[in-house]
N, C-alpha and C positions, 0 to 999 in steps of 0.2 A: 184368167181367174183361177184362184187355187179352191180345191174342194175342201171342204171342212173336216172331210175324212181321207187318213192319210194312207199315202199308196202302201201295195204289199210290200214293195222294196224297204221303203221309211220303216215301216215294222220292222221287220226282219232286222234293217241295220240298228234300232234302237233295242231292239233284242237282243241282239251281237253286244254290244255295249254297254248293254246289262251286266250279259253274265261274266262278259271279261272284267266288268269292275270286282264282280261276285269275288271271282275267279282270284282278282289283286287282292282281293283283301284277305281272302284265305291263304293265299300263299306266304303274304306278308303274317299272318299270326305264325303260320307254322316257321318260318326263320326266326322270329321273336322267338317262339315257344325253345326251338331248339337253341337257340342261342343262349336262353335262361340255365336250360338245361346242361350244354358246357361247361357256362360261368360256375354253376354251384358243384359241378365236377371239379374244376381245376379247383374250387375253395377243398374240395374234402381232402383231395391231392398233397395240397398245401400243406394242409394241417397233417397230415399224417407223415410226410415230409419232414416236417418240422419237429414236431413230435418224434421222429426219430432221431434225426437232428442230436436232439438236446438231449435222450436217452444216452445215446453215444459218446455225446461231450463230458456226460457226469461218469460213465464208466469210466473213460481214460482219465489215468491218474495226470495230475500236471506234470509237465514235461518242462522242464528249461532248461533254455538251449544255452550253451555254455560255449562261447566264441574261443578259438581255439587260435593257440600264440601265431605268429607271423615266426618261422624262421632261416627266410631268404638268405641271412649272412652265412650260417650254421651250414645250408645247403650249399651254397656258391663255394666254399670252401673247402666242404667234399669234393665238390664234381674237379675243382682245383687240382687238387690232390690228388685223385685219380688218374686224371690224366695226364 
């Protein structure tokens, strides 16, 4: 027959299991917590990143790039001659 009041052990172990639940849930807020705290790091990052970014783009003047002739026959006809 079991007794209606539980041994010290039962205690103890439900004691135990208490506090390690305690225990999860608090560890589990503070990885959330810092986790939060990351994410709106990398946002301020971002944006001042970005914000520079586009500082930078408006200083420099536009640039266009101007392809430059091909003149393989002109060269091949030196090195010809040269040699």
């Amino acid at each position: 027959m079991k007794s209606a009041e539980p041994s010290p052990v039962s205690i103890a172990r439900a004691n135990r299991q208490r506090l390690a639940r305690e225990e999860g849930v608090r560890a589990m807020a503070d990885v959330e917590k810092s986790a939060a705290a990351v994410r709106k790091n990398m946002e301020r990052l971002r944006a001042l990143r970005e914000a520079k970014e586009a500082q930078e783009a408006s200083a420099l003047p536009a640039v266009t790039v101007i392809p430059k002739k091909k003149r393989k026959k002109a060269v091949a006809k030196m090195a010809a001659n040269h040699a």
